[in-house]
NUBADO-460465 format. One line per 4 residues: for each residue x, y, z of N, C-alpha, C. Coordinates in nm, 4 decimals. Example, Ala and Ser with C-alpha at 12.3 -4.5 7.8 and 13.67 -1.06 7.14 Angstrom:
2
1.3190/-0.5690/0.7800/1.2300/-0.4500/0.7800/1.3200/-0.3300/0.7800  1.2850/-0.2250/0.7080/1.3670/-0.1060/0.7140/1.2900/0.0030/0.7870
***
This chain:
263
-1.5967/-2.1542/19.2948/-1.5813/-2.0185/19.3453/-1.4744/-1.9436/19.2685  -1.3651/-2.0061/19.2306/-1.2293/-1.9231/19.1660/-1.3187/-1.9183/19.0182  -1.3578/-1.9903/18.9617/-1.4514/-1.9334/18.8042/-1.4783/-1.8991/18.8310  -1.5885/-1.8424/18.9339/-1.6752/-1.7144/18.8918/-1.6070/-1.5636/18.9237
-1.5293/-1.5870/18.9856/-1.4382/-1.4826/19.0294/-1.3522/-1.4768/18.9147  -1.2797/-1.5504/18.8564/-1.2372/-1.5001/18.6830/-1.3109/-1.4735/18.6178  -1.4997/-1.5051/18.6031/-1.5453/-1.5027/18.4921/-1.6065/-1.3195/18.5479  -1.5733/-1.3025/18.6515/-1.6063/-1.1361/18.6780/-1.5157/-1.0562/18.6487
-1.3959/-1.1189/18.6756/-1.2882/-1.0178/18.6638/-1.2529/-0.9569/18.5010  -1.3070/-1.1075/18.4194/-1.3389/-1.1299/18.2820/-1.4390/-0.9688/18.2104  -1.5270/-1.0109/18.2779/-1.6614/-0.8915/18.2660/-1.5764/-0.7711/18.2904  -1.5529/-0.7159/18.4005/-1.5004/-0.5726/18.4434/-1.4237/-0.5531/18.3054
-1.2727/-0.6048/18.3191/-1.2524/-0.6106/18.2021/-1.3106/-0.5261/18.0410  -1.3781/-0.6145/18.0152/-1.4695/-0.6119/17.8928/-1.5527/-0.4860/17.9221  -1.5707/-0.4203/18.0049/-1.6548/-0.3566/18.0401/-1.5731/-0.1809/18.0572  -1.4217/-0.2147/18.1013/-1.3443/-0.1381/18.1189/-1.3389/-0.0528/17.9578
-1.3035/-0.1786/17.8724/-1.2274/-0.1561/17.7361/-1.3611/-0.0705/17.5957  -1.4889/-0.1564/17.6389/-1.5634/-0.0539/17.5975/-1.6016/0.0714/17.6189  -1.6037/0.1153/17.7458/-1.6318/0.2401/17.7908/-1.5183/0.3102/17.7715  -1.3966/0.3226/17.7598/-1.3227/0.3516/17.7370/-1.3165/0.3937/17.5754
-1.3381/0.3054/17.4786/-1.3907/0.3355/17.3119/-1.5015/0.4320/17.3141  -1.6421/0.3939/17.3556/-1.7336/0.5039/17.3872/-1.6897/0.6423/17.4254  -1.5990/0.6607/17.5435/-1.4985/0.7905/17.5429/-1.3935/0.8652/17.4878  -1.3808/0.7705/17.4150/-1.2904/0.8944/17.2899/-1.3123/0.8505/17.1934
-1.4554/0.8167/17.1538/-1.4952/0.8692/16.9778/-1.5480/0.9890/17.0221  -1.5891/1.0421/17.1222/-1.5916/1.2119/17.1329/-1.4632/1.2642/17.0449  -1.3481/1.2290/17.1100/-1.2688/1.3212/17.1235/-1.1590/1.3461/16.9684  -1.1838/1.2277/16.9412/-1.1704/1.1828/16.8209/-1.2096/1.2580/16.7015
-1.3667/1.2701/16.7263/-1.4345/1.3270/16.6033/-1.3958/1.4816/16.6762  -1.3803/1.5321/16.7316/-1.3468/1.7084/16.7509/-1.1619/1.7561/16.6936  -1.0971/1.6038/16.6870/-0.9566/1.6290/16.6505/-0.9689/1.6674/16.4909  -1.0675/1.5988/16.4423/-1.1029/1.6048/16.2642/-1.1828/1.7327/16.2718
-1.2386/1.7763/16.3094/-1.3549/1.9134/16.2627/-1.2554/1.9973/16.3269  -1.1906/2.1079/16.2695/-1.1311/2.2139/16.3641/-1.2767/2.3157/16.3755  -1.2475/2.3797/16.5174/-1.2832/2.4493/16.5247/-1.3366/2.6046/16.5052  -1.4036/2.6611/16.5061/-1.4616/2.8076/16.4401/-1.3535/2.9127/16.5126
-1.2949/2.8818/16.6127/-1.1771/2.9424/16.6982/-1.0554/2.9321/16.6526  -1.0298/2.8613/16.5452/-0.9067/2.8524/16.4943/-0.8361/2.8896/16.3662  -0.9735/2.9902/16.2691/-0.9433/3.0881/16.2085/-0.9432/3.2253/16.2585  -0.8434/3.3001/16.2484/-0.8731/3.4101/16.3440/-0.9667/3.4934/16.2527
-0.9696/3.6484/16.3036/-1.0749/3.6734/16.2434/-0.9865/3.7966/16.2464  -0.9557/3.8606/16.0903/-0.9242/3.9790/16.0444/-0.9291/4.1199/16.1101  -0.8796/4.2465/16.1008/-0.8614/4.3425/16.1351/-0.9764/4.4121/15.9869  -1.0388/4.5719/16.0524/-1.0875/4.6059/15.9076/-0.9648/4.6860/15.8543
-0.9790/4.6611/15.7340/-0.8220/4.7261/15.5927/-0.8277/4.8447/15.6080  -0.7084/4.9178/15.6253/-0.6934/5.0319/15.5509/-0.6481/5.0106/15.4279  -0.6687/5.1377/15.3416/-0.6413/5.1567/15.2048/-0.6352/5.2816/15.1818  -0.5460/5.3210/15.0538/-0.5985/5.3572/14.9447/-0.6282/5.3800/14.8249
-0.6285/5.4777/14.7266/-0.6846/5.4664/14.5991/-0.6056/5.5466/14.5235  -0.5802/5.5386/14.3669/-0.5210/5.6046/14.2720/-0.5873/5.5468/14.1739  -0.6045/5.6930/14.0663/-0.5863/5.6891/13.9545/-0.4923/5.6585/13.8778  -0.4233/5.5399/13.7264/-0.3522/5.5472/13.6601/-0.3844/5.4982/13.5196
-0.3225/5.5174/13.4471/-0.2948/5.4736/13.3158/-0.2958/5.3789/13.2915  -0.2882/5.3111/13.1655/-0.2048/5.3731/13.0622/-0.3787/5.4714/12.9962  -0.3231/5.5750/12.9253/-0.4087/5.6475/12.8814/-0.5110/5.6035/12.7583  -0.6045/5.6281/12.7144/-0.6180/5.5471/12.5563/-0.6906/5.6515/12.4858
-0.7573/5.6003/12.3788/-0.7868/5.7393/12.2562/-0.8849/5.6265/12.1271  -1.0847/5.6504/12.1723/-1.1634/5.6027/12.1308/-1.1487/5.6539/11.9850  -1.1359/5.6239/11.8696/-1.1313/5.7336/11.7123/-1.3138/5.7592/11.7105  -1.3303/5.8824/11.6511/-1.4490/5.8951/11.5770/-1.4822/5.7864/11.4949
-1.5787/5.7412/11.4908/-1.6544/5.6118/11.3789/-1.7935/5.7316/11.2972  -1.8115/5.6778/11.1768/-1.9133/5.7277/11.1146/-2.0290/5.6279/11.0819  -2.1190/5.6396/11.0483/-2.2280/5.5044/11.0305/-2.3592/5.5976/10.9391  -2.4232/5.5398/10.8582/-2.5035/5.5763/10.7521/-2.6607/5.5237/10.8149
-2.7163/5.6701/10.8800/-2.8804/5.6468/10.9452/-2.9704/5.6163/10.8491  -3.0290/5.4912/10.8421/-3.0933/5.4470/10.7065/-3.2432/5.5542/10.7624  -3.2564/5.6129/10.8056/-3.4028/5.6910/10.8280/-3.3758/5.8107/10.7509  -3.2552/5.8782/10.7408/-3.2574/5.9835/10.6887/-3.1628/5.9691/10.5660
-3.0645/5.8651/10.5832/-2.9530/5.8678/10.4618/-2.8228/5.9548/10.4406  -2.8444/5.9761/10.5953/-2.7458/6.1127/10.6326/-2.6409/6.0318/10.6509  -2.4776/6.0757/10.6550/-2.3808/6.0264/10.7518/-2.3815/6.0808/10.8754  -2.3873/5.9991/11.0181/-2.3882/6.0743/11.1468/-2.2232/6.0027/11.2005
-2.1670/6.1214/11.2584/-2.0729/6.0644/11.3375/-2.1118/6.0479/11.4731  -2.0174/5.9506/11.5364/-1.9700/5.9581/11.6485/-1.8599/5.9954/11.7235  -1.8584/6.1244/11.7732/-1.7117/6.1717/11.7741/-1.5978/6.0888/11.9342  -1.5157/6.0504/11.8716/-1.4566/6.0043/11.9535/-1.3959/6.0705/12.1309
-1.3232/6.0000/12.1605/-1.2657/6.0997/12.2837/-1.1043/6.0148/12.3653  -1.1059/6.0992/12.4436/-0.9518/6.0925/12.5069/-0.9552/6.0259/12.6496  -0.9062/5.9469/12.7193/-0.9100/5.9275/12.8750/-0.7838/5.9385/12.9190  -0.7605/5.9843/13.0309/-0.6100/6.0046/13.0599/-0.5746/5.8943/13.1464
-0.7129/5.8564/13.2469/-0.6545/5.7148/13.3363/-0.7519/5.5751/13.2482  -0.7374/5.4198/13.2890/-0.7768/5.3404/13.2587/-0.7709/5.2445/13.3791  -0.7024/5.2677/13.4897/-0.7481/5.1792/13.6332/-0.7319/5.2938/13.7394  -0.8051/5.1914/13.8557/-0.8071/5.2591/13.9689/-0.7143/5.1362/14.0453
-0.6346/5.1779/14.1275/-0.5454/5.1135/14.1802/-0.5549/5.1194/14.3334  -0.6040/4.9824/14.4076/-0.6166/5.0673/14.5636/-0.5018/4.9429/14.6226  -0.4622/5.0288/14.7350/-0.2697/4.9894/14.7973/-0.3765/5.0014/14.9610  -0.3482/4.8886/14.9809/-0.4428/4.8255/15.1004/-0.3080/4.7349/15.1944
-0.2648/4.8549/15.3361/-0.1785/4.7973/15.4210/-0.2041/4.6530/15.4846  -0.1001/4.5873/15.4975/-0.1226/4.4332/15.5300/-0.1293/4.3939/15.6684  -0.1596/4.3135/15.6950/-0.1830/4.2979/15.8389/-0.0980/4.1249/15.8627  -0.0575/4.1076/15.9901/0.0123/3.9990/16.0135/-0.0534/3.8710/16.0303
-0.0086/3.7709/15.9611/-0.0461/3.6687/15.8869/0.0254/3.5605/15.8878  0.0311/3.4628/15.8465/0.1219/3.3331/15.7597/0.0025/3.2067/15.7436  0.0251/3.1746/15.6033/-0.0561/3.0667/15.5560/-0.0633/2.9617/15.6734  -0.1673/2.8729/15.6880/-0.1512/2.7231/15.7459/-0.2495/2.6507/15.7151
-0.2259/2.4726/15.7494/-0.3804/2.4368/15.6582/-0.4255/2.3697/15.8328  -0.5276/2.3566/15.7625/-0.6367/2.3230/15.9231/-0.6149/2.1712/15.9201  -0.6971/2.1172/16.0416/-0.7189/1.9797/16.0520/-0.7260/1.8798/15.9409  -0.8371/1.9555/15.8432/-0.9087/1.8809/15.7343/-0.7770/1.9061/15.5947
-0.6840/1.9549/15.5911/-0.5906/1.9808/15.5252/-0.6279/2.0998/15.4234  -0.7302/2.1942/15.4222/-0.7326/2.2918/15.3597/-0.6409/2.4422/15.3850  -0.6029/2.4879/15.3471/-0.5074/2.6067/15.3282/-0.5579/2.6796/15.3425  -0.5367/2.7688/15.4619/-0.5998/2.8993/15.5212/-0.5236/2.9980/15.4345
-0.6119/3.1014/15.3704/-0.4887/3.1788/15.3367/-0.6071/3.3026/15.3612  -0.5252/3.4322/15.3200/-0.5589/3.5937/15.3607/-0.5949/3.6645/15.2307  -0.7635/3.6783/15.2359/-0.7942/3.7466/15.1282/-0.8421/3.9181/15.1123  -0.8892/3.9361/15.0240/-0.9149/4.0446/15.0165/-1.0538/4.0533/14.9342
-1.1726/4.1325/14.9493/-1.2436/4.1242/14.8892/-1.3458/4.3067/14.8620  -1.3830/4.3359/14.7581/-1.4152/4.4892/14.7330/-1.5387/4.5035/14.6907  -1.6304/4.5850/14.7541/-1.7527/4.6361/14.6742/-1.7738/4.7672/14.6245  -1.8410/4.8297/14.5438/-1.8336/4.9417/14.4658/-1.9871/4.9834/14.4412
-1.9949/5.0847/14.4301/-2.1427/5.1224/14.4025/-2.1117/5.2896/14.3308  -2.2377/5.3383/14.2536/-2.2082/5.4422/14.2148/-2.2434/5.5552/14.3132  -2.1142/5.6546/14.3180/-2.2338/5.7884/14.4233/-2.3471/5.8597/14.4551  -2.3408/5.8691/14.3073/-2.4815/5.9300/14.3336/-2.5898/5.8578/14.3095
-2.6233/5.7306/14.2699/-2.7027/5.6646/14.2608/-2.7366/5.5631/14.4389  -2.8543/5.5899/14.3682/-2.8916/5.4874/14.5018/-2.9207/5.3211/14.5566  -2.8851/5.2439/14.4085/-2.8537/5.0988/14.4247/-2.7888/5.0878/14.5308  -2.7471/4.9369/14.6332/-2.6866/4.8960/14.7175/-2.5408/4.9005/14.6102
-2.4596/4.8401/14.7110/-2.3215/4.7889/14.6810/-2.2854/4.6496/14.5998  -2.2067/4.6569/14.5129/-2.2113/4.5170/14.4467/-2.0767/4.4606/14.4500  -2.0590/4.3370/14.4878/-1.8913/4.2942/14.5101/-1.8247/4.2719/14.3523  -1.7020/4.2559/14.4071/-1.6235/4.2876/14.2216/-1.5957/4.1514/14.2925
-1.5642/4.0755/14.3471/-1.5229/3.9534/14.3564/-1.6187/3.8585/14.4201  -1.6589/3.7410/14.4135/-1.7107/3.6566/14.4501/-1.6950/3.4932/14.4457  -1.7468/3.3738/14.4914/-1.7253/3.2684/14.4959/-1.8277/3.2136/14.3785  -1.8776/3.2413/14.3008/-1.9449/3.1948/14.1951/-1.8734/3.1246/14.0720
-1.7433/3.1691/14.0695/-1.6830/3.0922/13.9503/-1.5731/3.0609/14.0470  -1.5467/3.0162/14.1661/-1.4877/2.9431/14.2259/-1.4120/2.9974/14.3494  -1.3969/3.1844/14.3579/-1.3753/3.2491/14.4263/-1.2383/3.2860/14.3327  -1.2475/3.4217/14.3373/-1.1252/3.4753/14.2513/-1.1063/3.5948/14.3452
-1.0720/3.5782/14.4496/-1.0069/3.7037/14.5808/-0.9006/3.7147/14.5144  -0.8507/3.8264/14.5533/-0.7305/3.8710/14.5398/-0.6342/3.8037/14.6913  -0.5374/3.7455/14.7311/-0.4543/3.7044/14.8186/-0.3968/3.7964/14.9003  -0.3507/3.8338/14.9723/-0.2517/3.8972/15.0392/-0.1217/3.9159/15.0148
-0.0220/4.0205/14.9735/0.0710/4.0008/14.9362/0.1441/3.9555/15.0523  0.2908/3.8486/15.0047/0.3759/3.7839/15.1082/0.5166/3.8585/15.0673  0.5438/3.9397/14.9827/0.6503/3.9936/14.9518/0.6521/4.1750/14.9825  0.5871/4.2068/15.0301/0.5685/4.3691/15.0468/0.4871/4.3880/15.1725
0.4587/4.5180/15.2260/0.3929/4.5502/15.3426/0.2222/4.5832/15.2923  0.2802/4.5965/15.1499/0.0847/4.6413/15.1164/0.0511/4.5287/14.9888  -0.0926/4.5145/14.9620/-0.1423/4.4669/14.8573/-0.2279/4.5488/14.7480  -0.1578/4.5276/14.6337/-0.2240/4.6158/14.5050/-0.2808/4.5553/14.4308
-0.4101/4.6145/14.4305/-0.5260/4.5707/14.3408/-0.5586/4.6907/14.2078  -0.5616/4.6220/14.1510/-0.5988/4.7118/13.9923/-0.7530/4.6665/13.9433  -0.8392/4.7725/13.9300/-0.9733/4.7555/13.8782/-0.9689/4.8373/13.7446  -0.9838/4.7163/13.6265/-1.0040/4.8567/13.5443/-1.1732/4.9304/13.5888
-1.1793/5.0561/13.5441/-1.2327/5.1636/13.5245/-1.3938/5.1103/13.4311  -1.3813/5.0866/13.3090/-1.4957/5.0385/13.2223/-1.5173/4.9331/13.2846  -1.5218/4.7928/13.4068/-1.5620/4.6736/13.4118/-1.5985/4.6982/13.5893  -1.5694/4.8649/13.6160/-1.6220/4.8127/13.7982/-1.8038/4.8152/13.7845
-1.8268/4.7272/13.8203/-2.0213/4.7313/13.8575/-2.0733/4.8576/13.9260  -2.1540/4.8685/13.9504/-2.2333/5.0469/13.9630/-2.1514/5.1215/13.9920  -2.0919/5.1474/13.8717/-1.9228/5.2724/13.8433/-2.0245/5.3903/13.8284  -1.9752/5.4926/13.7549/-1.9934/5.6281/13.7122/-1.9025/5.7181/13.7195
-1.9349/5.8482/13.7445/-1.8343/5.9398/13.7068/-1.7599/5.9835/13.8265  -1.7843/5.8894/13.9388/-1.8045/5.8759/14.1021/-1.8137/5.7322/14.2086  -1.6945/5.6761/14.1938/-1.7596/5.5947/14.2517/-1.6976/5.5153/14.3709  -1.7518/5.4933/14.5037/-1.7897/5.4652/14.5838/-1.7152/5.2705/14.6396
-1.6088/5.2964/14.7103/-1.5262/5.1653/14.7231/-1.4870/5.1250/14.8646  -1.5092/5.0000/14.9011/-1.5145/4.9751/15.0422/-1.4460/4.8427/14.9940  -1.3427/4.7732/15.0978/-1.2601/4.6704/15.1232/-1.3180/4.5860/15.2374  -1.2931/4.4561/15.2179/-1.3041/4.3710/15.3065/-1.2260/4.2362/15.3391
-1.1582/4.2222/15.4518/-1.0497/4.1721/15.4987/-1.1046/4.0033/15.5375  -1.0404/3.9036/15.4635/-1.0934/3.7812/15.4870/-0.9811/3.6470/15.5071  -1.0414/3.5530/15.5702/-0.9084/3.4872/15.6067/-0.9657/3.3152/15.6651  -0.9363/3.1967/15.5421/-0.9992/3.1086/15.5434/-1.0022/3.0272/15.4519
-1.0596/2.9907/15.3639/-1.0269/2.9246/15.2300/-1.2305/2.8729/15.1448  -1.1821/2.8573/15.0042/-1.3189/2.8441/14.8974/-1.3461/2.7139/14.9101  -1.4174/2.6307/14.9352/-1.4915/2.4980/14.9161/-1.6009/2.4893/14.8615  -1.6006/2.3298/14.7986/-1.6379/2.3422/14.7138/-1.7985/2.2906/14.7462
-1.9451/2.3277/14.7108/-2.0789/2.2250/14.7293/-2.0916/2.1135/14.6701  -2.1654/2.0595/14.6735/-2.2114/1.9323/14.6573/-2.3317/1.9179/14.6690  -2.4491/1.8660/14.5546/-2.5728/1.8350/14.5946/-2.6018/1.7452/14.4642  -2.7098/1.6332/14.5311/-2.6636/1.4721/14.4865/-2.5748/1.4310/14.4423
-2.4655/1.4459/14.4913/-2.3008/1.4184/14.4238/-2.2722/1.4995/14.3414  -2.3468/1.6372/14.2789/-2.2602/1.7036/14.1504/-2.2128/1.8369/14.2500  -2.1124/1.8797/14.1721/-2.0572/2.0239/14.2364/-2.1770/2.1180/14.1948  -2.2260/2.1923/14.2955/-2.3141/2.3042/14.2810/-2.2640/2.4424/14.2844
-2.1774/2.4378/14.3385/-2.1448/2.6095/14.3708/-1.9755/2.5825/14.4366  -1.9770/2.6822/14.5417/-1.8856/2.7189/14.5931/-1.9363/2.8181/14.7033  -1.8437/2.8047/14.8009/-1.8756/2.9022/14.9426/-1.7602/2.8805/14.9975  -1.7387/3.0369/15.0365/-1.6511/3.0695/15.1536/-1.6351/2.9882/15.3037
-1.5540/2.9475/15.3284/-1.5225/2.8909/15.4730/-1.4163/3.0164/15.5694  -1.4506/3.0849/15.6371/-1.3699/3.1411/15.7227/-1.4290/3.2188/15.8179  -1.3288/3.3401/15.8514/-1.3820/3.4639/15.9213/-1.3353/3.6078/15.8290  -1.4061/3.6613/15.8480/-1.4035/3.7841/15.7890/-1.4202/3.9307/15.8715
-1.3583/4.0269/15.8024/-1.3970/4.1591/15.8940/-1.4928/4.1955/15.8423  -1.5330/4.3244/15.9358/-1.6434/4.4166/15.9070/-1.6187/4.5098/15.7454  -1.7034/4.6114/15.6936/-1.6074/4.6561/15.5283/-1.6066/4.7993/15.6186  -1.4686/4.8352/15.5213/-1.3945/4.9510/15.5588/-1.4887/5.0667/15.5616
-1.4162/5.1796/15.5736/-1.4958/5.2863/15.5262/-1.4978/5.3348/15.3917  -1.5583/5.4171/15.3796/-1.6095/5.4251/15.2280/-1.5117/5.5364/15.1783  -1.4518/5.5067/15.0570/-1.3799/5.6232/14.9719/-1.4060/5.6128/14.8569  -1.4629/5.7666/14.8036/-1.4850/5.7900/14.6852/-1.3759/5.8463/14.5907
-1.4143/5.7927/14.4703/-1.3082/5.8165/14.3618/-1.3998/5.9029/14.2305  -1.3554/6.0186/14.2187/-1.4158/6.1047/14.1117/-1.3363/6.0214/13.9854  -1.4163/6.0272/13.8549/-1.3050/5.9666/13.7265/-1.3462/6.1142/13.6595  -1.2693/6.1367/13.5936/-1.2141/6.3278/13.5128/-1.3277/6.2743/13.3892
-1.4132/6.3453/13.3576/-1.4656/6.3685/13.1977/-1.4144/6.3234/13.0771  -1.4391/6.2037/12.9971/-1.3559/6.2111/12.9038/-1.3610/6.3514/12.7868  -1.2258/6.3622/12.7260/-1.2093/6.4871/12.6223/-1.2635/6.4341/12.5377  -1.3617/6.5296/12.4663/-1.4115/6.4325/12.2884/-1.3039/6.5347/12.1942
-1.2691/6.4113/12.0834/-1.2011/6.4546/11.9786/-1.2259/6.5795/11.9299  -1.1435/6.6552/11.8735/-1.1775/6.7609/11.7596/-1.2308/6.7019/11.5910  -1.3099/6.7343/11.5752/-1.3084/6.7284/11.4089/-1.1899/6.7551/11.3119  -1.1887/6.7171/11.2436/-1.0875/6.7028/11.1770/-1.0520/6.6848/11.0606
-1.1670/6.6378/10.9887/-1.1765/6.5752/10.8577/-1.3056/6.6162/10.8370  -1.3856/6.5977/10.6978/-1.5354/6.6043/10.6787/-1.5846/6.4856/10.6352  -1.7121/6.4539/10.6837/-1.7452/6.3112/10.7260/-1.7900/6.3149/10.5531  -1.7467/6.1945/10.4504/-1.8422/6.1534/10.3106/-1.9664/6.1899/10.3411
-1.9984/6.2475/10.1814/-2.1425/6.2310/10.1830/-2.2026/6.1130/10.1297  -2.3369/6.1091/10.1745/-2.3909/5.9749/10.1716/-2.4949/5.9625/10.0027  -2.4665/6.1042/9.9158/-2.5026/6.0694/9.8061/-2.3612/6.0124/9.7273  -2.3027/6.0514/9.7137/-2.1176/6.1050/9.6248/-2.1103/5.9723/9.6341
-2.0387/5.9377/9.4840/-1.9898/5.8560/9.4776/-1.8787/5.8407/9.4126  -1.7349/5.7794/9.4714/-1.6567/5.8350/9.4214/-1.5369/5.6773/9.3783  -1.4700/5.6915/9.2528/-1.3850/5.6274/9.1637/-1.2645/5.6261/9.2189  -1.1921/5.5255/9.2879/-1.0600/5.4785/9.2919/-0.9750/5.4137/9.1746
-0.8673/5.5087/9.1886/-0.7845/5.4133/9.0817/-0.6767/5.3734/9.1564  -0.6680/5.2245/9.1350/-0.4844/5.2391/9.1819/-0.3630/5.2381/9.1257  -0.2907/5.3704/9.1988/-0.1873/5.3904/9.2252/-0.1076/5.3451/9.0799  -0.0904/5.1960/9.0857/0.0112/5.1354/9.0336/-0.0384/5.0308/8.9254
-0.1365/5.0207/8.8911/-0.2243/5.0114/8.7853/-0.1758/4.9891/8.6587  -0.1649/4.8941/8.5725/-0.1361/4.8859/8.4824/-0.2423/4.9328/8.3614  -0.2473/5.0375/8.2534/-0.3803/5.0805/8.1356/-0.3952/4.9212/8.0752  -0.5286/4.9697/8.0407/-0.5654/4.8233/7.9895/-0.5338/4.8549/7.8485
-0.5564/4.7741/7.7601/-0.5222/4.7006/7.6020/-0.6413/4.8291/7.5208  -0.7296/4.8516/7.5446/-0.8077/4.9746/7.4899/-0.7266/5.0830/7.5005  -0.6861/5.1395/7.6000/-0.6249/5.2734/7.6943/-0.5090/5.2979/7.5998  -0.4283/5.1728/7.5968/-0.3177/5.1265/7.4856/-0.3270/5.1733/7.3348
-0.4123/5.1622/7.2740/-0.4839/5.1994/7.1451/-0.4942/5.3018/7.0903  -0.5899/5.3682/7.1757/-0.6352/5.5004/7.1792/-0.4988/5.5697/7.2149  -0.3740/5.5826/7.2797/-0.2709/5.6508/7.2839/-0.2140/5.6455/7.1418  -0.1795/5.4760/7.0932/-0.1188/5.4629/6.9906/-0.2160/5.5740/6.8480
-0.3563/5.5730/6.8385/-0.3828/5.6501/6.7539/-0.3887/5.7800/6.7136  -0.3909/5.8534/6.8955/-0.3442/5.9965/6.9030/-0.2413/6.0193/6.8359  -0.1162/5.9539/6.9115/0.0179/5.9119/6.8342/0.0152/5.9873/6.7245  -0.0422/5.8607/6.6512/0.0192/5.8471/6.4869/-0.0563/5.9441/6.4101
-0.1890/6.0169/6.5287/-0.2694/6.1404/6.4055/-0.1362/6.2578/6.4082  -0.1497/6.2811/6.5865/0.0078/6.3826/6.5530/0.1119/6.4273/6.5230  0.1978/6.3000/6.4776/0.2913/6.2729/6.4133/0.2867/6.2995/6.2117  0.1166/6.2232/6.1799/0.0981/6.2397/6.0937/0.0975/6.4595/6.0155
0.0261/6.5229/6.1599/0.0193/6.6412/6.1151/0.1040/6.7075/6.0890  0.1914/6.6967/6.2127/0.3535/6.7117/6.2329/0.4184/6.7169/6.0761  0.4114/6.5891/6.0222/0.5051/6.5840/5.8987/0.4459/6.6445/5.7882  0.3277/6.5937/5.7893/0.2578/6.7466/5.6975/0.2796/6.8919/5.6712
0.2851/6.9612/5.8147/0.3030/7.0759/5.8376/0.4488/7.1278/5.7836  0.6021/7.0343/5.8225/0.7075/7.0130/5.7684/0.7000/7.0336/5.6377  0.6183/6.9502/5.5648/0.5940/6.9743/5.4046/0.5996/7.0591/5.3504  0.4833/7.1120/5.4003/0.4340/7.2767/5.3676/0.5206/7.3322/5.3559
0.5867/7.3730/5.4948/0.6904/7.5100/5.5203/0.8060/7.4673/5.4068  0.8618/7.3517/5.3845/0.9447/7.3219/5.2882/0.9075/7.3934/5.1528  0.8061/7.3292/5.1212/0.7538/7.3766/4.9888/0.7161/7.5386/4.9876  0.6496/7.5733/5.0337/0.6820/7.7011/5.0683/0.7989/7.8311/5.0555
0.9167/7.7070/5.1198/1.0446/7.8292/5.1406/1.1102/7.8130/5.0012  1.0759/7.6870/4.9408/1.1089/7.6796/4.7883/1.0261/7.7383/4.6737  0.9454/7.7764/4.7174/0.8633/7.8431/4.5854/0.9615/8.0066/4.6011  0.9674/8.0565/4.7662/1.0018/8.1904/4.7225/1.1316/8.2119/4.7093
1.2272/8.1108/4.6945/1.3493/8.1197/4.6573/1.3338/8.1087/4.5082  1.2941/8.0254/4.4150/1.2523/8.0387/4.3091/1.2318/8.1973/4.2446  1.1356/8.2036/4.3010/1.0765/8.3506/4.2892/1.1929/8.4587/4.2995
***
C-alpha cells in the first residue's frame, strides 16, 4: 500500500513538472518576437523647402553636324540654385533596440513627382540597395535634407514633394540561404502634404565669340619655336646679298666723288 502511494505521488509529480514546461514555451517564445505594439508609430512631418546654391555655369560646346558640315553650337547657360533643401521639424524620439537586438531608429523618407505631369509619385529613397533613409537628427530640433536639383525623379520646372515619417529598422531577406533584398521593419506615418517647388529658368549664355568655320583651315605656330636649319639659310643668304649691295653702292659714291674732285 505505501508503494503505490509513492509510486502516485511519483506520477503527480512528473506530471506537475511537465505541464508546467508545456506552459511557458508560450511565454517564452512571445519574450523573443517583440511585438507590433512596441514600435510606436510616427506623427505626419512638417517641413519645409528652400532653394540654394552653390550656383554653376554650363560653357557653350560646339560639335561639327556631319549632315551638313556646318559648325552648330550649343549655347550654354547659368543656374543660380543647385539643391533643394527641405528643414523637416523633429518629433520626440530616442534610439532603442528591440527584443531581437535590432536598433530602432527614426527615419525619414521623400517622394517627388513632377507638377504638371501626371505620373504617380516616385520615392528618392528606398530599401533596394539596403535602405539609405536619411536618420533623424539627434543634435538640433530639425532635420536637413539636401536633394540635388538634376538627380530628383519626375523633377521639372515644378516639382511636387511630400515627406514621410518612419521609425523601425532595414532587414535583411533571405531566400534559399542567399540575401535577396531588403525590407523595412517598422511603423510609419501617413505622407505629408504636398509642397511645390517652382526651379527659376536657366539663363542661356550670350555669344561671345564666333563659332570656326568648318571649311578654314588654319596654321599654328608656336610661340617659342625654334627656325629650322633651312629658315637659317635663307636669312644667312638675304644677308650676304644685302650687304653685298650695300658695299657696292659705297663704291660707286666713292668713285664718283673722286672723279669730280679731279675734274
Amino acid at each position: 500500500m505505501g508503494s503505490i502511494s509513492k509510486s502516485f505521488s511519483l506520477l503527480v509529480i512528473v506530471l506537475l513538472v511537465v505541464s508546467s514546461l508545456i506552459m511557458a514555451k508560450p511565454a517564452f517564445a512571445q519574450t523573443t518576437t517583440p511585438a507590433p505594439s512596441t514600435i510606436p508609430t510616427p506623427s505626419v512631418p512638417e517641413f519645409t523647402t528652400q532653394l540654394v546654391g552653390p550656383s554653376y555655369t554650363v560653357p557653350t560646346t560646339y560639335s561639327l553636324d556631319p549632315n551638313t558640315g556646318q559648325i552648330v553650337a550649343k549655347i550654354g547657360y547659368y543656374d543660380k540654385y543647385s539643391y533643394i533643401v527641405l528643414t523637416i521639424k523633429n518629433q520626440p524620439f530616442t534610439s532603442f533596440n528591440d527584443n531581437n537586438g535590432n536598433q530602432i531608429l527614426f527615419y525619414y523618407n521623400v517622394q517627388t513627382k513632377g507638377h504638371n505631369l501626371n505620373n504617380g509619385f516616385v520615392d528618392l529613397y528606398n530599401t533596394n540597395d539596403g535602405g539609405n533613409y536619411p536618420t533623424q537628427s539627434t543634435d538640433s530640433d530639425y532635420t536637413n535634407i539636401s536633394m540635388p536639383i538634376g538627380e530628383i525623379p519626375a523633377g521639372g520646372t515644378s516639382i511636387d514633394i511630400q515627406v514621410q515619417a518612419m521609425i523601425g529598422y532595414v532587414g535583411s531577406q533571405f531566400k534559399s540561404g542567399l540575401l535577396s533584398g531588403y525590407v523595412f521593419v517598422g511603423q510609419t506615418s501617413a505622407w505629408s502634404s504636398t509642397q511645390t517647388v517652382s526651379i527659376p529658368a536657366s539663363t542661356p549664355l550670350s555669344s561671345t565669340s564666333t563659332a570656326p568655320s568648318a571649311t578654314s583651315t588654319q596654321t599654328l605656330t608656336p610661340v617659342n619655336s625654334a627656325p629650322s636649319s633651312s629658315t637659317l639659310l635663307l636669312i644667312t643668304a638675304i644677308a650676304f646679298v644685302v650687304i653685298v649691295f650695300l658695299l657696292a653702292v659705297i663704291i660707286f659714291l666713292l668713285l664718283y666723288m673722286r672723279k669730280r674732285r679731279i675734274a
